[in-house]
N, C-alpha and C positions, 0 to 999 in steps of 0.2 A: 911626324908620327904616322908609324902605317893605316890603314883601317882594322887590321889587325888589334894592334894595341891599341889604337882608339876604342874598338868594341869591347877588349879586355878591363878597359880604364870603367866605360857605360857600367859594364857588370857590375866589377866592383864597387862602385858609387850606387847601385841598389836598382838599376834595370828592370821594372814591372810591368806585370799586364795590367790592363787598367781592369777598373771594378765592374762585378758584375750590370748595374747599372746602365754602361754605357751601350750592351749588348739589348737590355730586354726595354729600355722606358719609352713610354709614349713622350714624353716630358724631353727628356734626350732626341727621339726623333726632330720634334718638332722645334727643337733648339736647331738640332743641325740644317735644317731647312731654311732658317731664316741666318746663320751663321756660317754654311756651306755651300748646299745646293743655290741659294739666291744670290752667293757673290762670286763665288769662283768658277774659272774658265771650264765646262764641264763638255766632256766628250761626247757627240752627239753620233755622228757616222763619216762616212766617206762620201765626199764629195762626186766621186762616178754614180753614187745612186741617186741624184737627182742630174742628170746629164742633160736634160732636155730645159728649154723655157717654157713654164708650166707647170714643170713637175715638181711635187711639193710631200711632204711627209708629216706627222704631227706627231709629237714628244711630249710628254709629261715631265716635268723637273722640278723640284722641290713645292707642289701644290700647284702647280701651273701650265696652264695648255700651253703650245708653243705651234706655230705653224711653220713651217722651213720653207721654204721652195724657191726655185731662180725663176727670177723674175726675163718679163721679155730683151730685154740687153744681154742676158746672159750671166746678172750676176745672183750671187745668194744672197737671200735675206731670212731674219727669222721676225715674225712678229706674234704678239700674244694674240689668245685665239678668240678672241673678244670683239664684239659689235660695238663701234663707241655710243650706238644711238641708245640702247636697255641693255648690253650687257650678254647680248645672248651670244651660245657659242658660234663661230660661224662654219669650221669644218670638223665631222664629226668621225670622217674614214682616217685610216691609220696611213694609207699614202694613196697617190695616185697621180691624177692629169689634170690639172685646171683651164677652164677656157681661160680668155686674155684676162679675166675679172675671178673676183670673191665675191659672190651676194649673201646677204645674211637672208637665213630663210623665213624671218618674221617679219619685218618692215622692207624688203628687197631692200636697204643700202646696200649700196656696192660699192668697192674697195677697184683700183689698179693693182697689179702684181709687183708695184713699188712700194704702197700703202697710200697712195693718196684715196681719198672719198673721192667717188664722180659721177655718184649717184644719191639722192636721199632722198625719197619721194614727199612733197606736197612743204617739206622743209622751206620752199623759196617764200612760201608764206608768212614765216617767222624772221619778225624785223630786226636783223642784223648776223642774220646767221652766216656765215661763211663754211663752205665745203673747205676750204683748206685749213680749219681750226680743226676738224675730226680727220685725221689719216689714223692710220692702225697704230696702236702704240706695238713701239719696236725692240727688241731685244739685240744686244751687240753679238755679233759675228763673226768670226775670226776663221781663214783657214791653214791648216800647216799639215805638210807632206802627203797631200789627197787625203786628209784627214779635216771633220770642221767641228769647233766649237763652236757652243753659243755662251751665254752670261745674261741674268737677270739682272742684273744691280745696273741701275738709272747710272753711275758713277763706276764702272768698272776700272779695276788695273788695269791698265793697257798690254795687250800680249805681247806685245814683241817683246817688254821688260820682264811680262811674268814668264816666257819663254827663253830669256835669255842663256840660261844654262845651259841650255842643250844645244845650243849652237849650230855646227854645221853635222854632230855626232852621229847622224843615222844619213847622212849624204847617199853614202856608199852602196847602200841597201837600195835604193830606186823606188822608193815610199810612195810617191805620186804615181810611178807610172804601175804599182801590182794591179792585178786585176782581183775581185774578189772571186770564190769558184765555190765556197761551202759555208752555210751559214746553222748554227744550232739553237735553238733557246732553251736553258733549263731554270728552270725552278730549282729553288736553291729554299731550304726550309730552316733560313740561321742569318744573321745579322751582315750588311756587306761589310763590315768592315774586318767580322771573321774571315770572309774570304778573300779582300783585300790583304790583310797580315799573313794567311799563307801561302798566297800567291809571293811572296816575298821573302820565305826564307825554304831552306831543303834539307834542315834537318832532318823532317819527318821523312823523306825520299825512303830508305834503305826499309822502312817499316811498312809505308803507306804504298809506295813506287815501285813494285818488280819490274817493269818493261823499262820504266824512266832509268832506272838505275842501272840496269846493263849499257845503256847509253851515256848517260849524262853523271860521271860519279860525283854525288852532292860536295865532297872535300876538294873537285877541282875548281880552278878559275878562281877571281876576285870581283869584288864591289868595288866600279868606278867613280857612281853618284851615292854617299853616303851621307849624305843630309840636307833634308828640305823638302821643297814639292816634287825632285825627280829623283827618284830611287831604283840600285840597283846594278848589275855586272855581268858578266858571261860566267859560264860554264863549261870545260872541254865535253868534244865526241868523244868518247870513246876511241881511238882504235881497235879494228879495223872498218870500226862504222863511219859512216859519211855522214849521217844525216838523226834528226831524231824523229824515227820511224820505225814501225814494228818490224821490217826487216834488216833496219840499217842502212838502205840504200838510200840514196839519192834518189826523191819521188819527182824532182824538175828540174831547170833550169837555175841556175845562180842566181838571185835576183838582182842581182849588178855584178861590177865590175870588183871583185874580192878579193884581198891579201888570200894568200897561203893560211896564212893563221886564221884568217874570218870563217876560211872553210874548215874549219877545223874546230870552231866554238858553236853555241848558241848564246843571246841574249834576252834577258830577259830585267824589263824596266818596269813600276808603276808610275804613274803620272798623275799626282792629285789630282782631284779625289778617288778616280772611280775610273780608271783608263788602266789594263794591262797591256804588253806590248810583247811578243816573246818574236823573235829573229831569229831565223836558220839561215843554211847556207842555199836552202834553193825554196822554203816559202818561210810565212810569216802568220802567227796567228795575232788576233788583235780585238781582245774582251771588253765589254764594258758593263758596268755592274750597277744596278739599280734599286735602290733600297723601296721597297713596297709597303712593310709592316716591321716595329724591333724585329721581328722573328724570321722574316722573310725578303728572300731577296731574286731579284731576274738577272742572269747571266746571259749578255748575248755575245755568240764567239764566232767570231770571220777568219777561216783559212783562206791566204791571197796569195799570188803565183808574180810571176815574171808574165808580163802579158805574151811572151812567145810562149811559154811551159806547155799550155792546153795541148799544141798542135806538135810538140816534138816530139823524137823518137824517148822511149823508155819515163813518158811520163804519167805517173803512178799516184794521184792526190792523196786513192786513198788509205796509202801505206801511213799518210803523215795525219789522213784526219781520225783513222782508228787510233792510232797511239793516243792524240790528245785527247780523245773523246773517252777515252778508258782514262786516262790520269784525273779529267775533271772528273769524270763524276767520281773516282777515288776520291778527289780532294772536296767535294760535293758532301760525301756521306760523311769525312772525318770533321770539315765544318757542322754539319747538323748534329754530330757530336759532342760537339764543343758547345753550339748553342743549348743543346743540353743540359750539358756542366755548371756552365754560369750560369745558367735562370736557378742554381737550387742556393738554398739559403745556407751552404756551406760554403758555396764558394768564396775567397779569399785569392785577391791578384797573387800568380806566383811569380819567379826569378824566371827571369830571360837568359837563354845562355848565350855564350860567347859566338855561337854561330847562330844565333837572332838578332844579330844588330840589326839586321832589315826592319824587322816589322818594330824593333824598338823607336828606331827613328819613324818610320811612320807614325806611330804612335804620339809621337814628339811632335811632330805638324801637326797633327791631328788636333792635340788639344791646345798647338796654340792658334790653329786657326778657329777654334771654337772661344778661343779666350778672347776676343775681338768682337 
């Protein structure tokens, strides 16, 4: 069965939005936190931003400090941001340079950039105490295509299994080696999961979209991953455009090694929870969304290149980062609309149509990884 008539079957079987609820509750937050944000592989950054050993960042994730940083060997680690000795936090900047150590700033323990304790002052006192009972408790880590996860849950999936889907599909695209070149943050004043759901489907394009839509027509292309944690398919360029950009052209370099037809599409994935991915033929934007308050949420968006792109002839980022930077916050203000809507005590889930399977099936994951 196509995904076509697959979506058409969804519909008629009674396809809804979920209730207002799910949008506005403290109650719901704090569910998903302990039934999402603490168990699933959740998208953190790109692995070139911490390139050095020493260099470390800190992330908030489902109520939890996290510290990142590559340690002296060279690898990543994530640990929670906590003193084992009282609890106290131990980094309080949002990133930076570590010397070879973590000291806590109230008792000086000190920590290795692996998590071993190798310091605890006046501790050798207390009989039986051993430095290698207290290392930092650690968060699991995972990294895929210059891209790193972490995970809170003591018992994680293993990624490579919860990754399997995706197989070798973004190969071709040269993932690990883009460089990053523009970075945005917005505020977003509406639930993520409203703008997770419309990052995933293009209905709304023709209404919400005038630039998007001389480019990318919402009835072209298909959905390749249509159920589960990866969601999602291409959409053709237009002819005689090249690229989706406010003038059409090609603002870089390929970012690999490209069929005919790849030059010729854009893609666009979610990746539970809270990771977008959108793929052109010469850069790549790549979101990730963070739920703050029901009502509020942080968008942070990376436009990334072909690491030759900067230095070649005829290249133009920011033909590629005005286009997306006008369509989010289009799709910015129609989300803060929509959280709107649902918080009023009329609202009632309505009918998903035949070209929202996207965000039907997210919807699907959604609540059955909440039902766990």
């Amino acid at each position: 069965m196509n995904t076509f008539v697959k979506t058409v079957e969804a519909y008629k079987q009674g396809a809804r939005t979920m209730p207002g609820r799910y949008y506005t509750s403290a109650d719901v937050q704090h569910e998903e936190q302990e039934k999402i944000w603490r168990r699933q592989w959740i998208s953190v950054g790109r692995t070139a931003e911490l390139a050095s050993p020493a260099d470390y960042r800190t992330v908030e994730i489902g109520g939890e400090s996290l510290i990142v940083l590559r340690d002296q060997q060279g690898k990543l680690r994530a640990f929670f941001n906590i003193c084992r000795h009282r609890g106290t936090r131990l980094c309080t900047g949002e990133r930076g340079r570590l010397s070879e150590t973590i000291q806590c700033p109230y008792h000086a323990w000190t920590y290795a950039l692996d998590g071993r304790l190798i310091g605890a002052p006046h501790m050798h006192e207390v009989e039986g105490f051993q430095k290698a009972d207290y290392p930092l408790h650690q968060a699991a880590l995972a990294e895929w295509n210059g891209f790193y996860f972490v995970n809170l849950d003591r018992e994680p999936q293993p990624f490579a299994s919860v990754f399997a889907p995706l197989g070798d599909r973004f190969d071709r695209f040269n993932l690990p080696a883009l460089v990053t070149v523009r970075r945005i943050v917005y505020d977003v004043r509406a639930n993520w999961k409203l703008i997770m759901q419309n990052y995933s489907e293009c209905l709304h394009c023709p209404t919400i979209h005038p630039e998007l839509s001389t480019k990318l027509p919402y009835t072209s292309g298909a959905n390749d991953l249509v159920e589960g944690r990866f969601l999602g398919g291409y959409m053709d360029i237009k002819a005689p455009n090249e690229s989706a950009t406010m003038t059409g052209r090609a603002c870089g370099l390929p970012l690999g090694n490209l069929s005919a037809e790849d030059r010729a599409r854009g893609y666009y994935y979610t990746l539970f929870p809270s990771m977008m991915l959108s793929l052109h033929p010469d850069y790549a934007v790549y979101y990730t969304v963070w739920p703050r308050t029901p009502q509020e949420s942080q968008v942070i968006c990376d436009w990334m290149v072909h690491p030759d792109s900067p230095q070649s002839p005829g290249y133009h980022i920011a033909d590629a980062e005005e286009f997306w930077d006008r369509t989010n916050r289009q799709d910015w203000d129609i989300c803060q609309r929509s959280q709107l809507g649902v918080a009023s005590s009329r609202y009632v889930p309505g009918p998903y149509s035949p070209r929202e399977s996207m965000p039907a099936a997210w919807d699907r994951e959604y609540l059955r990884q909440m039902e766990g």
